[in-house]
C-alpha positions in Angstrom: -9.1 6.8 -71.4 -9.0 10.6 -70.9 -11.1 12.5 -73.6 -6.8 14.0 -75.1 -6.7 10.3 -76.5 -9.8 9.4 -77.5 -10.0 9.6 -80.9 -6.2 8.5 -80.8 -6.7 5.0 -79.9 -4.5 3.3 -77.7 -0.7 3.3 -77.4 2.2 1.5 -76.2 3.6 3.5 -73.0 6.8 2.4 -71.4 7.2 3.1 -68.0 11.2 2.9 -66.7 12.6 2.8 -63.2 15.6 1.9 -61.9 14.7 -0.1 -58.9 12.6 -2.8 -57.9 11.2 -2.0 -54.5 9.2 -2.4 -52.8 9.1 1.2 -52.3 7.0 4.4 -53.0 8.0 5.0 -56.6 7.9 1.1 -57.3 4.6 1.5 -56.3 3.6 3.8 -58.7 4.7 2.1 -61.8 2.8 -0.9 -60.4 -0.8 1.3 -59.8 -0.5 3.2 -63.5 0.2 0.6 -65.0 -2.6 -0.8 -63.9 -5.0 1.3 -64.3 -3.3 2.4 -67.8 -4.3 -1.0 -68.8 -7.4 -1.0 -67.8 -7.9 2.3 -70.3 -6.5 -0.1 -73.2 -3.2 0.8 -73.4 -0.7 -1.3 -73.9 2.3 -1.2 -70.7 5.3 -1.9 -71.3 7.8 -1.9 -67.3 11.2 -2.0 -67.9 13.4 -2.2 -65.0 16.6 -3.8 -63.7 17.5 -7.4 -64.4 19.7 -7.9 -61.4 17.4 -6.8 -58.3 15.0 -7.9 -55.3 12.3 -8.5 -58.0 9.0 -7.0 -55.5 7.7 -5.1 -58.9 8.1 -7.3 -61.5 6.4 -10.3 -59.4 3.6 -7.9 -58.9 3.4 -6.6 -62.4 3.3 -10.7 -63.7 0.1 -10.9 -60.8 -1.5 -8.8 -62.9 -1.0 -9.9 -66.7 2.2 -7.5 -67.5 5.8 -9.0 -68.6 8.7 -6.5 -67.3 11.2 -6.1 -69.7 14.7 -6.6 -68.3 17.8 -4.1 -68.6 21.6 -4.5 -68.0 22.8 -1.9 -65.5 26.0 -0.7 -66.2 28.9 2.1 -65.2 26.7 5.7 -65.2 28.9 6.9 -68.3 28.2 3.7 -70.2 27.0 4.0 -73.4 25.4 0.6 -74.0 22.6 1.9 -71.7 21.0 4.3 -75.0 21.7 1.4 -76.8 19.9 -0.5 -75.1 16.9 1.1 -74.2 17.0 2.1 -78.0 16.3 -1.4 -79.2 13.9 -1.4 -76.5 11.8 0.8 -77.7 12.6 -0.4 -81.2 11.5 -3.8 -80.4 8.2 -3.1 -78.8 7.2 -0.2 -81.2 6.8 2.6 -78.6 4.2 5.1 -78.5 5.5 7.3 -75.5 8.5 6.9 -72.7 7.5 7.6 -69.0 10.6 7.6 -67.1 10.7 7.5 -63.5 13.7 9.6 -61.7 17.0 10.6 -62.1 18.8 7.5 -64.0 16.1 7.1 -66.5 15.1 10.4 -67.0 18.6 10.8 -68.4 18.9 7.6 -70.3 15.6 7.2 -71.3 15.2 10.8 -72.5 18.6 10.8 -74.6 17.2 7.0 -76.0 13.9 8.2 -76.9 14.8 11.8 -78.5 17.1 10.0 -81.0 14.3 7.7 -82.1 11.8 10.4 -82.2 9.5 9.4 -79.4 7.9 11.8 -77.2 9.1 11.4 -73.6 7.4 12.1 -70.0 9.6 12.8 -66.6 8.6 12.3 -63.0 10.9 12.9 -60.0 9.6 11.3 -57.3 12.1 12.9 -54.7 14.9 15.5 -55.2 17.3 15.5 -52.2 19.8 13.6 -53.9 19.9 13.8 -57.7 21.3 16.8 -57.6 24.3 16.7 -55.0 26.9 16.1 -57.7 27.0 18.9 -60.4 27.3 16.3 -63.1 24.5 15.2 -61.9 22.8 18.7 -62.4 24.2 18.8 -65.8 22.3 15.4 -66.8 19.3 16.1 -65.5 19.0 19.8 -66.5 19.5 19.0 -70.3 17.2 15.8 -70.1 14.1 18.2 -68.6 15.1 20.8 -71.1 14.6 17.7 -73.9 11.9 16.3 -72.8 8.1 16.8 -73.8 6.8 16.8 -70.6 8.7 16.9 -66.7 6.8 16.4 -63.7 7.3 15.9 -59.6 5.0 14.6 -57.1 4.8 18.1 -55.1 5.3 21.7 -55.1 8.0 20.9 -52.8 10.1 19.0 -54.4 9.7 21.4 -58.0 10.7 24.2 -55.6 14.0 22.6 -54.6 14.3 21.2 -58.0 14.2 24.3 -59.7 16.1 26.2 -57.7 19.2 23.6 -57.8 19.0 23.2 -61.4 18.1 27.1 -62.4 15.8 26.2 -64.7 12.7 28.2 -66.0 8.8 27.8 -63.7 7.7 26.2 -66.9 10.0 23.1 -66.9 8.6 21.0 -64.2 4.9 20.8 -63.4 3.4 19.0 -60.2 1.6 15.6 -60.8 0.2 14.5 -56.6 0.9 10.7 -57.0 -2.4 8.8 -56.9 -3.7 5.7 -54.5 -6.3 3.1 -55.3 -9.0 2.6 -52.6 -8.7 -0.8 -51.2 -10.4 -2.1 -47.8 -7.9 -4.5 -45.1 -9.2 -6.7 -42.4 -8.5 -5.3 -39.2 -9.0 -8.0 -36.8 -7.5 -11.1 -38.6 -4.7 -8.3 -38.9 -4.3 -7.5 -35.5 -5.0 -11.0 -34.3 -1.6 -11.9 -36.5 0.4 -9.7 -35.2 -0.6 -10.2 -31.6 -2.2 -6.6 -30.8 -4.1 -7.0 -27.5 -7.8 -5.9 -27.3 -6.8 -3.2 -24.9 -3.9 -2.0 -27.1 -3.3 0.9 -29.7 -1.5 0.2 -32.7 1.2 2.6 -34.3 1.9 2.2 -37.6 4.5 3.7 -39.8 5.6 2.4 -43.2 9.1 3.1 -44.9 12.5 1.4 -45.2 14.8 1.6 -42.4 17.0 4.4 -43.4 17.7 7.3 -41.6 15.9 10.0 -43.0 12.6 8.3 -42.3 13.0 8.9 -38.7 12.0 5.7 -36.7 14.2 6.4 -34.4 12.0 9.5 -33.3 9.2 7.7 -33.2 10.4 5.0 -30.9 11.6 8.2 -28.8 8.5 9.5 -28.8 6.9 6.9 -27.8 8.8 5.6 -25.1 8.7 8.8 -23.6 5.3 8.7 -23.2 4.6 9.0 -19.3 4.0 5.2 -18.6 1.4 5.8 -15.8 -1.0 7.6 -18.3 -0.3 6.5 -21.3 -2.5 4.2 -22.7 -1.0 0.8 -23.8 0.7 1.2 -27.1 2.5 -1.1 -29.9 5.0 0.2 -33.1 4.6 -2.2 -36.2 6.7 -0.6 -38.9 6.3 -2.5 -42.3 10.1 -1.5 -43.7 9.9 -3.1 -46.8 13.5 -4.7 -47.5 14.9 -3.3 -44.2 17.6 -1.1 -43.4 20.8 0.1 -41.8 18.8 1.5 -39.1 17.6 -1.7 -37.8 20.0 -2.9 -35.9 19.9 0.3 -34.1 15.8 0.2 -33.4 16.3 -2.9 -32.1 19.0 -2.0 -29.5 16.9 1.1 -28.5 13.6 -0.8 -27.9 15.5 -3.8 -25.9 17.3 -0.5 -23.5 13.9 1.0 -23.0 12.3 -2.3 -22.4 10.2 -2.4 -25.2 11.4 -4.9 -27.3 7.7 -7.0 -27.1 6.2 -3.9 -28.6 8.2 -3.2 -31.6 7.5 -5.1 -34.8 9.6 -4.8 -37.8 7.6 -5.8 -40.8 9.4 -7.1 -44.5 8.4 -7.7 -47.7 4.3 -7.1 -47.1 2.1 -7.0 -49.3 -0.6 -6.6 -47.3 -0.5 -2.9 -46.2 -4.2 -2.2 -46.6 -4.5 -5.0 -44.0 -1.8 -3.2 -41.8 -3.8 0.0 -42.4 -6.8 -1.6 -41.5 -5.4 -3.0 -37.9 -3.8 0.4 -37.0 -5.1 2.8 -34.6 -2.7 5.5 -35.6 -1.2 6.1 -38.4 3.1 8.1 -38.0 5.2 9.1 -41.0 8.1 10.8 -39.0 10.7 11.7 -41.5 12.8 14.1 -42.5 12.0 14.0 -45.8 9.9 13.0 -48.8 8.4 13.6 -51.9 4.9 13.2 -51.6 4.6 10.2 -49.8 2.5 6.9 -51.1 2.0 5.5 -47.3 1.0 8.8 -46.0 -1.9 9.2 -48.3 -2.8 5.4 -48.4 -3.3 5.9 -44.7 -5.6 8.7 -45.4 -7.4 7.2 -47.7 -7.7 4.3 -44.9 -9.7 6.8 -42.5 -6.5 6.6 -40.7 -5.4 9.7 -37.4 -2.0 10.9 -38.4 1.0 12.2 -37.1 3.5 13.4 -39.5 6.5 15.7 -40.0 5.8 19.0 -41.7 8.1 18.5 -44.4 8.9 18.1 -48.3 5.1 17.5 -49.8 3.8 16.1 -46.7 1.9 19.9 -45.7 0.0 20.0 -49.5 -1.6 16.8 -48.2 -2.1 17.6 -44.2 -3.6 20.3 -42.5 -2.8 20.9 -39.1 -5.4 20.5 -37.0 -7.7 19.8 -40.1 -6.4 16.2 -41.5 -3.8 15.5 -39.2 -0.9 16.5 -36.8 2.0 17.8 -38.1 5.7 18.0 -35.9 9.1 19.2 -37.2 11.4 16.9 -38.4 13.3 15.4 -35.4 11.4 17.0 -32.8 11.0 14.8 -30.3 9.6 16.8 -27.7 6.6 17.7 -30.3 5.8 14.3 -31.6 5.7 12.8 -27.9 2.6 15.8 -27.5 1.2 14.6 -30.3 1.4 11.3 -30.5 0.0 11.4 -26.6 -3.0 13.5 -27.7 -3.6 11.3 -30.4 -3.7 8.3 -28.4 -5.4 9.7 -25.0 -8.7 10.9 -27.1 -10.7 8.8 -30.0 -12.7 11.4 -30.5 -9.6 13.4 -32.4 -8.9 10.3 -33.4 -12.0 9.8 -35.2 -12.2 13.7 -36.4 -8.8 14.1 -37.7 -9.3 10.3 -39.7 -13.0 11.6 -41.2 -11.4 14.7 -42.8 -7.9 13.4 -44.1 -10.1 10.5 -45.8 -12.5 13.0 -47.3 -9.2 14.9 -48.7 -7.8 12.1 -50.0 -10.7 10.7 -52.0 -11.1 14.2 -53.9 -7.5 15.3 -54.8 -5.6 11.8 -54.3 -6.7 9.1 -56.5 -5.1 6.9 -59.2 -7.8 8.3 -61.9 -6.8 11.9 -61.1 -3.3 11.1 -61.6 -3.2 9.0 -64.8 -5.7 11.4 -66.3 -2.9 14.1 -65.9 0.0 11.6 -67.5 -2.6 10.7 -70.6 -2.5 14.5 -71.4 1.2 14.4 -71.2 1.0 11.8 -73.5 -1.5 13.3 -75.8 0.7 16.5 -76.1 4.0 15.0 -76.3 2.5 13.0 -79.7 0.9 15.9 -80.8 4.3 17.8 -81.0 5.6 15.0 -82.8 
């Protein structure tokens, strides 16, 4: 427990979200509240009672009981109700809501009951397309005790969309725990040959996570000198764009050397089997996979975009390309996979990175002082 809470005790600290990945933010909720229990508090989830269920099933693995909501209409009322009793029920210290639905709910449920509330916006891109969306959100961070997003980024486009104050948002970098994979049994699963070079990427199938470039890029390596390559993307619950991978890799012949991957839960494995690490997209927040890979000792090749630049250094702890650049992540990726010893170097220092500024501790430490101010105001 952070030294802001220690002569507080313990509290009850609900953490909301909307979805039930698996996905980045779903992630999240699953490592704080983790660690937050380890620290003594007490964790209450709540999420959707109607969804693919990845979260709660891992939250149950680890002692914690979601609490179920009723999603309804967005202009519904019965959701402040709801969370209301909620919060009644199970005597709530603090609300931690996570993105745009339940920073508006949870923040209009809480302030009428008098409990402090926390914010974070994982990604900005499209909770603020629709100006009643801007509306919502900009009087729920106004209301709230504390507002956070996972990078400079993504508070830069935040606050200019919304035209709120420097002050209203702060930047928490989301966290990873260090966890070791087995890298042969891995490989040896998914049928990687001794002689060939893994490329992993990890995201849902969608569009703006640009697989499609990567499969590009890679089959536009020259095939004389290129050294033998494989694509194993772990997509979570899939995609729209998978029909279309598929179709590309079987017209370039490369169907035996794309592997989709669903529902793992076994990414430090994945990490673990992979010889380079791609995140490719057009946009993010600050994205989980990318630092779990460097935390892995994992070569990257990433798209200089969103937060990915306040975690990788060109040249330093990885490559970076612009967004849909083909051309630039075919150099890249070839460098990458014609020389281990840049392999190796650009791994070392991302790994070195991540372990200093990118850890679960260093992240709830900055939420329990969130916590400890929002109940100090009280």
């Amino acid at each position: 427990m952070s030294s802001e809470l220690a002569n507080r005790g313990p509290l009850t600290i609900a953490l909301l979200l909307e979805s039930d990945g698996p996905g980045g933010a779903e992630v999240i909720i699953l490592e704080m509240a983790r660690e937050l229990k380890a620290r003594g508090h007490r964790v209450i989830p709540i999420g959707p009672a109607i969804g693919i269920g990845w979260l709660g099933e891992r939250l149950a693995e680890c002692g914690l009981q979601q609490v179920a909501f009723t999603k309804y209409h967005p202009l519904d009322p019965r959701w402040i109700r709801d969370f209301r009793a909620i919060f009644r029920d199970h005597a709530v210290d603090v609300v931690h809501s996570h993105e745009f639905s339940m920073a508006v709910y949870g923040t209009v449920a809480a302030r009428t009951l008098g409990i402090p509330t926390v914010n974070t916006l994982h990604g900005a891109q499209s909770m603020t397309e629709a100006m009643r969306r801007r509306v919502a959100l900009r009087w729920a961070l106004r209301n709230a005790n504390a507002n956070f997003t996972v990078s400079h980024a993504t508070k830069r486009q935040l606050d200019a969309d919304l035209g709120i104050a420097d002050d209203v948002i702060g930047v928490v970098w989301n966290g990873i725990p260090v966890r070791s994979g087995d890298r042969e049994r891995t490989r040896a699963a998914l049928g990687v040959a001794p002689d060939e070079l893994l490329v992993l990427a990890i995201g849902t199938l969608e569009e703006r996570k640009g697989h499609r470039f990567l499969l590009d890029a890679l089959t536009s390596l020259p095939a004389a000198t290129a050294p033998k390559w494989r694509l194993a993307v772990a997509c979570g619950r899939g995609g729209p764009e998978r029909e279309g991978l598929e179709a590309m890799a079987q017209a370039r012949g490369v169907s035996d050397r794309l592997q989709l991957l669903t529902y793992r839960n076994d990414i430090p494995d994945l990490l673990a089997a992979a010889d380079v690490f791609s995140m490719p997209s057009l946009w993010e927040g600050l994205p989980l996979a990318l630092l779990e890979a460097m935390v892995a000792r994992k070569p990257i090749v990433a798209s200089r975009t969103s937060g990915i630049p306040e975690a990788i250094v060109n040249g330093e702890t990885g490559l970076l390309t612009e967004p849909g650049d083909v051309p630039g992540l075919t150099e890249a990726l070839g460098r990458l996979l014609d020389d281990a010893k840049l392999r190796d170097q650009l791994a070392g220092a991302a790994q070195a990175v991540a372990l200093q500024s990118f850890t679960i501790s260093a992240m709830v430490n900055a939420y329990e002082a969130a916590y400890a101010k929002g109940i100090s105001a009280k």
